[in-house]
BAVONU-668004 format. One record per residue (C-alpha): x, y negated, z negated. Coordinates in steps of 0.5 Angstrom, whole numbers, plus 500, padded with zeros to 3 digits. Example, Ala and Ser with C-alpha at 12.3 -4.5 7.8 and 13.67 -1.06 7.14 Angstrom:
BEGIN
525509484527502486
end
This chain:
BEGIN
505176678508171685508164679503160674498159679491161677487165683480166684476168690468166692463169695455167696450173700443172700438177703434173708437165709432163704432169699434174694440172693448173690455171688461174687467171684475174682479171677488173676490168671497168670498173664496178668489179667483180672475178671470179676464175675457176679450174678443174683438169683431171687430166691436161694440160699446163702450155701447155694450162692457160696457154691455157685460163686465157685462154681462158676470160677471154675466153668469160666476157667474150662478151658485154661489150664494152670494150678488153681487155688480158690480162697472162700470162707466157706467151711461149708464147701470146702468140706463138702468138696473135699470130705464129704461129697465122694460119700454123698455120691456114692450112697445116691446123695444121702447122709450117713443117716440116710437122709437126702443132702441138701443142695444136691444139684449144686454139688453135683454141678460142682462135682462135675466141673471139677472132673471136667477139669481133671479130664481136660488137664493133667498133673499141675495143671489139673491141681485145685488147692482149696484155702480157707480165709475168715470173712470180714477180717480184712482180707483184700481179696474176700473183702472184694467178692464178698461186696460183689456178692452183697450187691448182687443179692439187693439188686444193686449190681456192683460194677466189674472190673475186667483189665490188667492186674497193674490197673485193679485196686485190690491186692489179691496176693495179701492173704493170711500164711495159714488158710487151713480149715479151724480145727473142729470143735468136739460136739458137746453132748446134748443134756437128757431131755427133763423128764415130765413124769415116770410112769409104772405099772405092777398088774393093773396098777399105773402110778405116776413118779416125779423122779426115776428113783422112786419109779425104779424102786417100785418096778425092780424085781417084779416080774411083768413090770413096765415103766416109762419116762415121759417129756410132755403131757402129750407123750404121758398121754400117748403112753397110756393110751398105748398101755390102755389106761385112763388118765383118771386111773393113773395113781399119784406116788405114794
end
């Protein structure tokens, strides 16, 4: 054994994004012992098996203290864990934008046994450090829960292996030096919508603009103007519904 840190690797597969679906889990505690876990749900999630095969690592190690260290390739709950579920709670699990987050009781569980484990241990033992690994780069140990999960989720159960580290054939400690999440890419700002037409109106007159240009040129400066962009033939007839004009009335450009 490298030291009394407990290793566990996590995966979630699912047939179809909903649909049936699994999750895999590898544990090596420090007295030399392997567990293999599994387990299929039919109808879920890929996120959801991703965050139920860690959440069960975690209940099957209630009750056995030691530092653990979780390798998934899940960017999806390592942030949620560690950036983004304290928020969550404290808004009544909504957004920053208010809306309600998604997989809900699965973080809550995960929370939970999380504070469960703080409760039960403390200092080192507690501790939980969260490492990324790519999927499907090679990595023994992602390689491993990743086939476990997969055969799960077509209902086609691997067998597990339980028993003695000396005996198991994957190498759980090959793992890449660095397994830090990947920088964020910035978001790239979306283009403005292309406009359908532009709309004004000066008295009772509507007229209809091909660009914004000639849209401005007549409503600038005139007092009681309005103008409008529209995307579509609908929203263009939504808006002059609104203004209470006919389609018929609206005037081209000149």
């Amino acid at each position: 054994m490298k030291s009394q840190r407990i290793f566990v690797f996590a995966d979630g597969a699912c047939s179809g994004n909903p649909g049936p679906g699994g999750w895999g889990t590898l544990i090596v505690t420090p007295d030399g012992q392997v567990t293999e876990l599994g387990g299929h749900e039919p109808e879920t999630t890929n996120n959801r098996m991703e965050l139920t095969a860690v959440g069960r690592a975690l209940r099957h190690l209630e009750a056995t203290p030691g530092p653990l260290h979780i390798h998934t390739d899940s960017t999806y709950v390592i942030q949620g864990i560690t950036r983004w579920a304290f928020g969550w709670s404290k808004r009544g699990w909504k957004t920053a934008d208010g809306k309600e987050v998604a997989n809900t009781p699965y973080w809550k569980r995960l929370m939970a046994l999380m504070a469960q484990r703080r409760e039960a241990f403390s200092g080192e033992a507690a501790a939980v450090e969260w490492h990324y690994v790519r999927g499907h780069v090679g990595v023994p140990g992602n390689e491993r829960v990743d086939a476990i999960a997969v055969g799960y989720s077509r209902s086609k159960a691997p067998r597990l292996y339980v028993g003695p580290l000396s005996g198991y054939e994957v190498d759980v400690f090959d793992v890449p030096e660095d397994t830090s999440l990947p920088e964020e890419k910035p978001r790239q700002k979306e283009a403005p919508a292309k406009a359908y037409s532009y709309l004004s109106q000066v008295g009772r007159s509507v007229k209809r603009h091909s660009t914004w240009a000639a849209c401005e040129r007549r409503v600038k400066g005139v007092s009681d103007a309005r103008f409008k962009k529209t995307k579509s033939p609908q929203d263009e007839a939504k808006v002059l519904e609104d203004w209470g004009v006919r389609l018929e009335d609206v005037q081209a450009e000149d």
